[in-house]
C-alpha positions as CSV (number, residue, x, y, z in Angstrom):
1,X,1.0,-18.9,-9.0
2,X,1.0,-15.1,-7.2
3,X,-2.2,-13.1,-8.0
4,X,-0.7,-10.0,-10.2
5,X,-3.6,-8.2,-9.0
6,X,-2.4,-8.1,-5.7
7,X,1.4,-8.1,-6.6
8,X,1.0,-5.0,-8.8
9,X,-1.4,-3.5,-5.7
10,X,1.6,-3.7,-3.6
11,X,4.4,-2.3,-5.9
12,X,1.8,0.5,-6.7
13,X,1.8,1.3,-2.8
14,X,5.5,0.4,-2.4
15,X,6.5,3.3,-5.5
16,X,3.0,5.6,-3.8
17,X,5.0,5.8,-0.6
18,X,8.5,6.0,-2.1
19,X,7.1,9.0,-3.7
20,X,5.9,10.2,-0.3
21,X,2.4,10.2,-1.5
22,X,-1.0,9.9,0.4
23,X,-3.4,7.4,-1.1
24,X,-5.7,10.3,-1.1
25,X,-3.2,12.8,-2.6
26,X,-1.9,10.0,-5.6
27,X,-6.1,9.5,-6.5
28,X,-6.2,13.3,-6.8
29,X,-3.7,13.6,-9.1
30,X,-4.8,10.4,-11.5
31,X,-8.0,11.0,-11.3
32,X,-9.3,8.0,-9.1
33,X,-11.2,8.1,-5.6
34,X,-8.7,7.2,-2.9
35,X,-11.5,3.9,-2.2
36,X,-10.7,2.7,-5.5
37,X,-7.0,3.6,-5.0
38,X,-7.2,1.0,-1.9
39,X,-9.1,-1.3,-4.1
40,X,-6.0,-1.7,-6.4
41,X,-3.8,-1.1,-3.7
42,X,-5.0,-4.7,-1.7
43,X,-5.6,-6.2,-5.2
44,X,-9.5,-5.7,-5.8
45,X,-9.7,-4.2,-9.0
46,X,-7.1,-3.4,-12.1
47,X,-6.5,0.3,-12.9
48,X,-8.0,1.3,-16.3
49,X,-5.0,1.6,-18.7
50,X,-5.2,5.4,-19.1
51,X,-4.9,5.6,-15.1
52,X,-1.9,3.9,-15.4
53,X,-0.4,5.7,-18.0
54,X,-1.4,8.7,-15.6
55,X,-0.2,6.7,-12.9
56,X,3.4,6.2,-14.7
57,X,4.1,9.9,-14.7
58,X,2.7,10.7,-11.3
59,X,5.1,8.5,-9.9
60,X,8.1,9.3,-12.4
61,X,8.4,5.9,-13.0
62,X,9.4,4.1,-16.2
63,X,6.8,1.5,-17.5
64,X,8.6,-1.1,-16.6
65,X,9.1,-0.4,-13.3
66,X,5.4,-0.8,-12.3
67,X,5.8,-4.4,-13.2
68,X,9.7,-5.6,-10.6
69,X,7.7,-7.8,-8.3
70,X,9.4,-8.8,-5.4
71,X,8.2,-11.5,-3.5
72,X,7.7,-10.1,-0.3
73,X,7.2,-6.5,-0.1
74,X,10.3,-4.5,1.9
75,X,10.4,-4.5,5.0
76,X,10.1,-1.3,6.0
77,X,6.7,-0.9,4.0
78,X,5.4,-3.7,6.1
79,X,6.8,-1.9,9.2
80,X,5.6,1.7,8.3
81,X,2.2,-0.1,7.5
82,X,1.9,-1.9,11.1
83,X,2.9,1.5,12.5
84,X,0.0,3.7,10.5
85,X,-2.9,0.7,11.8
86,X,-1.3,1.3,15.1
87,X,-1.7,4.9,15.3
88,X,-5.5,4.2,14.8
89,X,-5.6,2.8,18.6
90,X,-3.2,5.6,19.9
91,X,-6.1,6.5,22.4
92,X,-7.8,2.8,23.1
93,X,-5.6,1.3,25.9
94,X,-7.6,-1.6,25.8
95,X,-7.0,-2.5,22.2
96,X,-3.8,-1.3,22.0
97,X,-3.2,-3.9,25.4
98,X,-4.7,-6.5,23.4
99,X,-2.3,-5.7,20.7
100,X,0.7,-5.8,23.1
101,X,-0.6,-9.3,24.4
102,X,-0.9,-10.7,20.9
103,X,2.6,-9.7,20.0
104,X,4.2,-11.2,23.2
105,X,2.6,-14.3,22.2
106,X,4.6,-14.4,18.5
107,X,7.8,-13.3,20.5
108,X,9.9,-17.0,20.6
């Protein structure tokens, strides 16, 4: 059985960067600090019902639509997510040549 927690922290980020939303700026608005944002983003902690009805009309979102699980996230969010931990290395040759190896060795 999938953990909601963590299913429901990924359509939460999924509809976040839809909206074109920073974690930081979505917390703002809903009241939250961006940490415990992240915490229900990777599946942590559950959001406090009033922070999701807050949550609901930050993201101009029916109800319902919090809740359409997929079972893998979309691709491009997984993408766009390797890309931003990537960025973090922009000006670390060595780890970003670590990187590079690592990937060469998934390539078949």
């Amino acid at each position: 059985m999938a953990d909601i927690k963590k299913q429901l922290g990924q359509r939460i980020k999924y509809l976040r960067k839809r909206k074109g939303l920073s974690q930081e700026k979505l917390a703002e608005i809903i009241g939250l600090s961006a940490r415990s944002l992240g915490n229900v983003e990777t599946g942590r902690y559950f959001m406090a019902l009033t922070n999701i009805e807050k949550l609901i009309e930050a993201l101009e979102i029916e109800p319902y639509e919090l809740f359409i699980f997929d079972t893998e996230p979309p691709q491009d969010i997984v993408f766009n997510d390797i890309v931003e931990k990537l960025e973090r290395f922009r000006n670390n040759n060595k780890r970003l040549y670590a990187i590079s190896a690592f990937l060469d060795c998934l390539n078949p």
